[in-house]
N, C-alpha and C positions, 0 to 999 in steps of 0.2 A: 345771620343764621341763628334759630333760634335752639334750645337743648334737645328738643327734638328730633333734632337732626344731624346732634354730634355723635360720636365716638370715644368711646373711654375704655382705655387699659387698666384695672390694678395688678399687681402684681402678689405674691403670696397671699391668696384671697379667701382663701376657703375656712378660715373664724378668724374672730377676734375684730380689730378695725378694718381689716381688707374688706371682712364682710359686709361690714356694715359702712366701707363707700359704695360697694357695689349696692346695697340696698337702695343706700340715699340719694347715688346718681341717677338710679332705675328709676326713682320716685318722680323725678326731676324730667324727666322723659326722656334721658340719654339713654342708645342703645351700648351697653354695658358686656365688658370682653372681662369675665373674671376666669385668671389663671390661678393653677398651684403646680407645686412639684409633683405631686402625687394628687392623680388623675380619680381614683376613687375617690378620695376624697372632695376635690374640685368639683365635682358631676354629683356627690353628695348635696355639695351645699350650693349649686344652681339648681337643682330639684327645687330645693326648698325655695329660693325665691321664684322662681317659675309658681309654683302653688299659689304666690300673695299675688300672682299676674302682673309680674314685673318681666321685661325683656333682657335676660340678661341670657347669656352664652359663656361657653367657655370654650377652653383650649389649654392644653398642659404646657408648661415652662417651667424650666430648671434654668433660672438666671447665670448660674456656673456654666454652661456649655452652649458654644457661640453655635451650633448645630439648632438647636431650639430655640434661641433668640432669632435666627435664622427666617427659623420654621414661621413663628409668631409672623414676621414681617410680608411674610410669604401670603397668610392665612389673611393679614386684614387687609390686603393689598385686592385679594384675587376675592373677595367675601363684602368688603367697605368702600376700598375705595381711597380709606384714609383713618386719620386718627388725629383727636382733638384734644384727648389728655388724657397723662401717664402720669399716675402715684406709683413712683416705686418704693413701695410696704413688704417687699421679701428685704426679710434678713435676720439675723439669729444673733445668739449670744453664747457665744462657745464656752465660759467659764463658767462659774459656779453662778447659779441665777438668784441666788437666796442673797437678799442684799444685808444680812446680819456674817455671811461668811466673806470676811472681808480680808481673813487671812490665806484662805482657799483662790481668791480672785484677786490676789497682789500679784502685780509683776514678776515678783521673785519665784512665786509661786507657778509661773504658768510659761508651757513649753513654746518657745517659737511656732512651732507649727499651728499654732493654736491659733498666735496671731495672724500668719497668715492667712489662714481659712477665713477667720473674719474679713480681713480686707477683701481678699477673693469675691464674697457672697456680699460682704455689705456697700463695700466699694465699686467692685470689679463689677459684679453682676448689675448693678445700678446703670455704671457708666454704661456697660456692654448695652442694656437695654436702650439707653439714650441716644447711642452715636447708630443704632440700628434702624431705631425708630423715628426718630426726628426729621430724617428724610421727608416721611409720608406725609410729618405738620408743613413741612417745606412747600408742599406742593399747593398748599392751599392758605400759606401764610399765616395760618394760625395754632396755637397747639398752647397749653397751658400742663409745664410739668409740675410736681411736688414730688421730692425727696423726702422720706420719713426721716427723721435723725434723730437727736435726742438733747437734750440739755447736759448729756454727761459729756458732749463731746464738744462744750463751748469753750474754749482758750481762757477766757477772761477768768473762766466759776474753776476749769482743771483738776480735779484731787486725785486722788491713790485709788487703783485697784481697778479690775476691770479692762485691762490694757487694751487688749484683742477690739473691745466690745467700742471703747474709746476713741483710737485710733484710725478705726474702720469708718468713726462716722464723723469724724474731724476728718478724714481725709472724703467724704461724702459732701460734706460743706464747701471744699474745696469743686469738685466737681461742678456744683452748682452757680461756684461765681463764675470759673472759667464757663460753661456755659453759654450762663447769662451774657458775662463781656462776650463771645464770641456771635451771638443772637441779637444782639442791638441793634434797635433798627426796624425789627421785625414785628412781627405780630404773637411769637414765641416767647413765653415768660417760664421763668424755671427759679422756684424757688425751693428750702429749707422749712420743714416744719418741726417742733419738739410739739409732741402728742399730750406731753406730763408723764405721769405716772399712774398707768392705765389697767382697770382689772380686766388682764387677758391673761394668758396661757403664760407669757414673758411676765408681767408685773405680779402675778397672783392675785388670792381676793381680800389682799390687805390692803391694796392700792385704793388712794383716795377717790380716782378719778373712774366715771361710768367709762365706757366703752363710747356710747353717743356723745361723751365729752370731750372724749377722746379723737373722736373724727371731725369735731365741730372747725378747727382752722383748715385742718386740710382737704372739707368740702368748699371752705372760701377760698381758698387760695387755689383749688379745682376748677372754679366757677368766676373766675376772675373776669371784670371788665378791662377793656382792652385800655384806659390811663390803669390798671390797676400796678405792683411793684413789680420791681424780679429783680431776683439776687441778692434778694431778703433772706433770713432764720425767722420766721415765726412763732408764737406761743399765745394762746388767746385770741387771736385775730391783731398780736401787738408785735412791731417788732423788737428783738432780745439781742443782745450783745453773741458776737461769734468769741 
């Protein structure tokens, strides 16, 4: 089957890298499902690709509530047919995001509920999308996921600060092995990507890394050949220590 004739989810899509998989997928000739939580928005920024005569669609998710992860499955089922690959790029940063307030984003400094929410949305929402979707790859033996994550939440590198934001995507890593072990076999690959440190909405415009730099592994690890990995963390197109 050639890209033409895949299926692709992102998830929180509507700027920053979501948008620009959806662009890169659309280029690629995959018919492209960009979601956000807010719906003006999401239907904003499919106009705009629609204008460059790119096929992309959309449909509203809020990765927090199994009702519209629901919906989704509902929507590419009765609409596609199926689905070939899922970037889940929804997820946030509940503390202080200025990476100079490093007292503001300590541990000590930050309320449990706080970290729950992260896990919730960065964990939860992730998993929720996976155990919902993965079905539809099932059906047709193939599917190619990527987990956004981050390098702050590698065990090996570990520091202070940020806990919520940390733990949310250490425990995201987790997801992707079990997964992967539970998919062996298959023609389903599910991998980790760290993006760097990206000028988006999250990194600001002091970050080293473009946006298009930013999306560069996790359009290959999107686009995978079938010997390709799974159950990897990538950064570069390299893999990095969990």
């Amino acid at each position: 089957m050639t890209d033409q004739q895949r299926v692709a989810v992102i998830t929180g899509a509507n700027r920053g890298m979501g948008l620009e998989m959806c662009r890169q997928l659309a280029e690629r000739g995959m018919t492209v499902v960009l979601t956000s939580r807010d719906a003006d928005k999401g239907e904003g920024a499919v106009a705009e690709l629609r204008e460059a005569g790119l096929a992309v669609g959309y449909h509203q998710l809020d990765v927090d509530v199994p009702a519209s992860v629901a919906a989704l499955y509902d929507f590419l089922a009765d609409q596609h047919g199926r689905l070939d690959v899922l970037v889940n790029n929804a997820g946030a940063m509940f503390e202080p995001s200025d990476p100079a307030d490093k007292d503001g984003a300590s541990i000590f400094n930050t309320e449990l509920d706080v970290i729950r929410q992260s896990i919730e949305t960065n964990t939860f929402g992730a998993l929720r999308c996976c155990m919902t979707l993965i079905p539809l790859m099932q059906k047709h033996d193939y599917g190619r996921i990527v987990n956004v994550s981050t390098g702050m939440a590698s065990l090996i590198n570990m520091g202070g600060g940020w806990p919520g934001y940390r733990m949310s995507k250490a425990a995201l890593n987790v997801v992707t092995r079990v997964l992967s072990a539970e998919l062996k076999g298959s023609n389903i690959k599910v991998n980790s990507v760290c993006p760097g440190f990206v000028r988006t909405h999250l990194g600001g415009e002091g970050a080293p890394r473009s946006i298009e730099e930013g999306v560069d592994t996790t359009l290959w690890l999107a686009t995978l050949r079938d010997e390709g990995p799974t159950g990897g963390f990538f950064r570069d197109c390299k893999a990095i220590d969990w």
